[in-house]
C-alpha positions as CSV (number, residue, x, y, z in Angstrom):
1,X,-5.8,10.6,-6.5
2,X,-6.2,10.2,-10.1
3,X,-8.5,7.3,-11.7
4,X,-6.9,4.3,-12.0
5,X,-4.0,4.1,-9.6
6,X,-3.4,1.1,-7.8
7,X,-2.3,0.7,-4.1
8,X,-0.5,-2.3,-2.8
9,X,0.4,-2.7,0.4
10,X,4.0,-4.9,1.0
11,X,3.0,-7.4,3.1
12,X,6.0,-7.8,5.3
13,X,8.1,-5.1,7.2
14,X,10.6,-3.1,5.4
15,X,14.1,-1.7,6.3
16,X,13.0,1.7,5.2
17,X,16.4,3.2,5.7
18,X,17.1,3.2,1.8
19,X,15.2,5.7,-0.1
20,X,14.5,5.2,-3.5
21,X,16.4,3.3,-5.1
22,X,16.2,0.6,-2.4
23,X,12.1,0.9,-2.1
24,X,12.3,0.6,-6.4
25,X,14.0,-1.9,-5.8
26,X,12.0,-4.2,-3.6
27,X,9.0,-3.4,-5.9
28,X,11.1,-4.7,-9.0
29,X,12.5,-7.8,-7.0
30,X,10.4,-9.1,-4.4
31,X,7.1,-7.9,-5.4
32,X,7.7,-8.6,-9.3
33,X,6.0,-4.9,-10.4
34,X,7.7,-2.1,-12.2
35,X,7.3,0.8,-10.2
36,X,7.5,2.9,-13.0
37,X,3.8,2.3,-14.1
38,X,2.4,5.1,-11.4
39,X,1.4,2.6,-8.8
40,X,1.6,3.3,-4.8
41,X,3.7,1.0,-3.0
42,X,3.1,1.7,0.5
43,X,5.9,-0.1,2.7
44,X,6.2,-0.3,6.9
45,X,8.8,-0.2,8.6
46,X,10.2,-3.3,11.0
47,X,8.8,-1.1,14.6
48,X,5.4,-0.8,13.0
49,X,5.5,2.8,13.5
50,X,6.4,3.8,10.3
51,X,5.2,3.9,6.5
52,X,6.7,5.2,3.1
53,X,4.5,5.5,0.2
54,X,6.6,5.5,-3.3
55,X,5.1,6.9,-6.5
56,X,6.2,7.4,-9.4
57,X,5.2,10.4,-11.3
58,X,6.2,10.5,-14.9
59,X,8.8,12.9,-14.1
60,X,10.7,11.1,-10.8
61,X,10.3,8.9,-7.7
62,X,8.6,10.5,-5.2
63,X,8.3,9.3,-1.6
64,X,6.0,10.1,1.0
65,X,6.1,9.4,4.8
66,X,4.7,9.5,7.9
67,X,5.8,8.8,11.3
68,X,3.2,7.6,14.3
69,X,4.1,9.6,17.3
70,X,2.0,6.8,19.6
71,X,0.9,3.2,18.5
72,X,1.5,1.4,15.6
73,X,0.2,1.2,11.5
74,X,-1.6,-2.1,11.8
75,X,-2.3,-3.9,7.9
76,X,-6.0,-3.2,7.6
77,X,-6.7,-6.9,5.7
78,X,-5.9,-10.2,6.2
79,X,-2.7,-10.9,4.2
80,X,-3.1,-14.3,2.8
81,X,0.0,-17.5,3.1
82,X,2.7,-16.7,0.7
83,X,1.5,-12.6,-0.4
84,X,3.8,-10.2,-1.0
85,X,1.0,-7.7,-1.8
86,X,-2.1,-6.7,-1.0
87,X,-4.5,-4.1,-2.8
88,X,-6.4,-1.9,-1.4
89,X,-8.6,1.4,-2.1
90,X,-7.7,5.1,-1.4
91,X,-10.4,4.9,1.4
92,X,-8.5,1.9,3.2
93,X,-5.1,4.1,2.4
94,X,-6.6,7.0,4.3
95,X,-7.7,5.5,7.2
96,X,-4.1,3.7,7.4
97,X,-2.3,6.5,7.6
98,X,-4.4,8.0,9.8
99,X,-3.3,5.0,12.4
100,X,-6.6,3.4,12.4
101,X,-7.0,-0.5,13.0
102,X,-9.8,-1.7,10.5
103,X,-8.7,-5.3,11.3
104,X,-12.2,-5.5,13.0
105,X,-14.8,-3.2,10.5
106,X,-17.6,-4.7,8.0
107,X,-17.5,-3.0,4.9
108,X,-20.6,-2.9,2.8
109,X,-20.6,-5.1,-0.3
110,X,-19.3,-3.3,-3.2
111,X,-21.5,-2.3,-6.4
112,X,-21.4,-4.9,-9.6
113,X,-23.4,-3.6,-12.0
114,X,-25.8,-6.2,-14.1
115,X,-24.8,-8.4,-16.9
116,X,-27.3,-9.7,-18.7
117,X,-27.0,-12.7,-20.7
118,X,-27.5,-13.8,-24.7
């Protein structure tokens, strides 16, 4: 994954029948981004059992997708009133697609490096 690439996960279910001009298009319209900047939009599908990543890669769309053959791809965070977005890291994108439920995991509070004051 190359530095600097930011992964949002669409809040609601998706009718992921279109390809990509529908998916580019729900990124331009509903979630207000252009999906021309190299972002991941990661969209599920209405059963739950279904995700399509687009991407674009300075060259095309490209779309990636996987299909649970048991359970469902459960939203690893909290999405808040009103999101139609939520970011998350390559870690929490890995362990997505690999069908796991983080709903219930701690994570470890994240480095901030010191500031110091004049």
């Amino acid at each position: 994954m190359p530095l600097g690439v930011r992964i949002f996960l669409v809040a609601r279910p998706v009718d992921l029948r279109g390809s990509f001009y529908a998916l580019s298009a729900h990124v331009r319209g509903v979630l207000g981004e252009d999906p021309r900047k190299g972002d991941l939009f990661v969209f599920r599908g209405r059963q739950g059992s279904l995700v399509k990543i687009l991407f674009w890669d300075r060259s095309g769309f490209c779309i990636f997708a996987k299909r649970l053959e048991k359970g469902r791809f459960k939203l690893p965070v909290d999405v808040p009133d009103g999101a139609t977005r939520v970011a998350v890291d390559f870690a929490t994108l890995t362990l997505l697609l690999e069908g796991i439920d983080l709903r219930g995991a701690t994570r470890r509070p994240a480095f901030e490096p010191l500031t110091f004051k004049k």
